[in-house]
C-alpha positions in Angstrom: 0.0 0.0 0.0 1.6 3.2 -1.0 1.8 6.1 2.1 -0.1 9.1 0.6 2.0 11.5 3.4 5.2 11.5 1.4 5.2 14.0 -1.6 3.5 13.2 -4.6 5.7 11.6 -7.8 4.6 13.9 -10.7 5.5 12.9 -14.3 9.2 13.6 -15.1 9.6 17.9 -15.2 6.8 18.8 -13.4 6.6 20.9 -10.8 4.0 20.5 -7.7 3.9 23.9 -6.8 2.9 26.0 -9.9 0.1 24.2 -9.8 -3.1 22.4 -8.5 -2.6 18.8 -9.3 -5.7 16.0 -9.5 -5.2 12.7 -10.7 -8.3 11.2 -12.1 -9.3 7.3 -12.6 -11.7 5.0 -13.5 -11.3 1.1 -12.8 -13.8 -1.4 -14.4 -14.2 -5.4 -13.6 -16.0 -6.7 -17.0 -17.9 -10.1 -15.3 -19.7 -7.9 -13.0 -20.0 -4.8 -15.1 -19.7 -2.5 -12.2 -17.1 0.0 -12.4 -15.7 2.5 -9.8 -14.2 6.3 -10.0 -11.6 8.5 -8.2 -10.1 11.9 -8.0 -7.1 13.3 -6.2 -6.5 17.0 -5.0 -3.1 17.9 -4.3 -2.0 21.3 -3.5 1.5 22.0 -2.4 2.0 18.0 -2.2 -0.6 17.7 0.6 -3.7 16.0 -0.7 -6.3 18.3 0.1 -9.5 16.5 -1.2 -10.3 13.2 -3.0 -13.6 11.7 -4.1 -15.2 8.1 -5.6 -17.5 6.5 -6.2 -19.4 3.1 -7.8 -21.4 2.4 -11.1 -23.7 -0.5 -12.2 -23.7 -1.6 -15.8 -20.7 0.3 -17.5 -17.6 0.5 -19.7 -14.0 1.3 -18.6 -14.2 4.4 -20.8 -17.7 5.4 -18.8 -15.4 4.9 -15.5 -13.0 7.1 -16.9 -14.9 9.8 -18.3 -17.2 10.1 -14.7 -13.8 10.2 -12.9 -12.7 13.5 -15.1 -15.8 14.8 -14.8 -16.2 15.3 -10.9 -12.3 15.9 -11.0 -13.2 18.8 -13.4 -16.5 19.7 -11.4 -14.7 19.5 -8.3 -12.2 22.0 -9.2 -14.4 24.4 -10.9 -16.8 24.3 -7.6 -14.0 25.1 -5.1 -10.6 26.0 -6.7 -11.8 29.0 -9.3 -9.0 31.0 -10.4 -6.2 28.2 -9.4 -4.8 26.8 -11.7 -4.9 23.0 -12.5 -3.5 20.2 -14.3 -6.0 16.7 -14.2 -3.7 13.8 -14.6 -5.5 10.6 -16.6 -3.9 7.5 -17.6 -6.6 7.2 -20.1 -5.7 8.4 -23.4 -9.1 7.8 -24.7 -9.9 10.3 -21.8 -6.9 12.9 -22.8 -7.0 12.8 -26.5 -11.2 13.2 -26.4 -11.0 16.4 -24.4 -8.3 18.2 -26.0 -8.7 17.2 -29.4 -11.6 15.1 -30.0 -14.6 17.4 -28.5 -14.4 20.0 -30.6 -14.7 18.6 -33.5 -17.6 16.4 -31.6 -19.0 19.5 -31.0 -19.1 21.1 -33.7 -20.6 18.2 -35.8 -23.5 17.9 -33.1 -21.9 15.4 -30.9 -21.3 13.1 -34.0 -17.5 11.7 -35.5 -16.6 13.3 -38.0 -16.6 11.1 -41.0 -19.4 10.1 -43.3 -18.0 6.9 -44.2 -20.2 4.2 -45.0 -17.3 2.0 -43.9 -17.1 3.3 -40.1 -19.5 1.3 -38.0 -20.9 4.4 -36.5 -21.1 8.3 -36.3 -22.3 8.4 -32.7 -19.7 8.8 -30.0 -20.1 7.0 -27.2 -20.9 8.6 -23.7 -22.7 11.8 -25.8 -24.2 13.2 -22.2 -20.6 12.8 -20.2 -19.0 14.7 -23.1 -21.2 17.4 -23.1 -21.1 17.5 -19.4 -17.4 17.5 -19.7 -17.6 19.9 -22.6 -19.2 22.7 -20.3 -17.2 22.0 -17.6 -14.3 22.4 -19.3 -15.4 25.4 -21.3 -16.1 27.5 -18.1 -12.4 27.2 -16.9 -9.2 28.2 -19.0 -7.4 27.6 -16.9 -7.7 23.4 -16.3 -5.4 21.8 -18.7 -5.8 18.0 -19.2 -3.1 15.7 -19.1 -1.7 12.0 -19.8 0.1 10.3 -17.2 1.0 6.2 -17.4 -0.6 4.1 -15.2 0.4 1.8 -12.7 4.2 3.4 -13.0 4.4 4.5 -9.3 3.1 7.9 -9.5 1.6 8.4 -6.1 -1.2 10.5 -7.1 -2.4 8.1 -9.7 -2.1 5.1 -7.6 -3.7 6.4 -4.7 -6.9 7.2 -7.3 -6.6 3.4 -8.8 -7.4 2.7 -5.5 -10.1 5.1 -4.5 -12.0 3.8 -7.4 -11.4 0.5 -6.9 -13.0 1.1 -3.3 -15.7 2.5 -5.0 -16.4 0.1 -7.6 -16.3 -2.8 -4.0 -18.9 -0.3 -2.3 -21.6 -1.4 -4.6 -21.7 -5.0 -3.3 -25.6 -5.3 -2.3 -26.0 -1.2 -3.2 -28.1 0.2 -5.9 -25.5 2.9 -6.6 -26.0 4.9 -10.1 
């Protein structure tokens, strides 16, 4: 079990104090289909506020997405004007909000391609992106960032765990 009092590991050139640092994370266990979520606060290396949580019936990339989104929420609810890097170690995550959702939005939430040979136009997870989107959109100064997983970076391993302790909580619960 890692000890969460030391200073947090930050990807190589990084520094902790310049900014507010979350680390975000979703887990998912595909027999059961439940999934859990995290976030991570850290100011000044001190962890200064975390959340989780559980979800019935979902997708790794659902996990992931609900995990930025309160990490964004959270930030834009009691950190205005500070600002912040979210950590992910989902690219899927990374590469969808800074790249991806603008040209989602501008097509009306569709991909961009009209090609009879792509199974689909609709993204997947339309109302978490647009939640995302207006999160997002209402603070400049968030910047969303990859980090790799599992690599001993405190901050990301102490949300793998927060959301596997969420994902556990729903045993006998009717969460989400």
């Amino acid at each position: 079990m890692t000890d969460h009092t030391d200073a947090i590991l930050l990807p190589e050139n990084i520094a902790a104090g310049q900014y507010l640092h979350v680390f975000a994370d979703g887990c998912y266990e595909p027999v059961s289909g439940e999934g859990g979520w995290a976030f991570v606060v850290y100011r000044d290396d001190a962890e200064v506020a975390s959340g989780s949580g559980g979800v019935k019936d979902t997708a790794n990339n659902t996990t992931e997405l609900i995990a930025l989104l309160e990490a964004v929420t959270w930030i834009n609810s009691n950190a205005t004007g500070e600002a912040a890097v979210v950590w992910s170690d989902s690219a899927y995550a990374v590469r969808g909000c800074n790249q991806w959702r603008h040209i989602w939005k501008n097509n009306s939430w569709k991909k961009i391609s009209a090609n009879a040979k792509i199974r689909s136009r609709t993204i997947a997870n339309p109302d978490l992106w647009k939640a995302i989107d207006g999160q997002l959109s209402r603070n400049r100064l968030l910047t969303i960032a990859w980090c790799k997983g599992h690599s001993g970076l405190a901050g990301n391993e102490h949300a793998d765990e927060l959301a596997e302790r969420g994902r556990r909580s729903l045993r006998g619960k009717g969460i989400r």
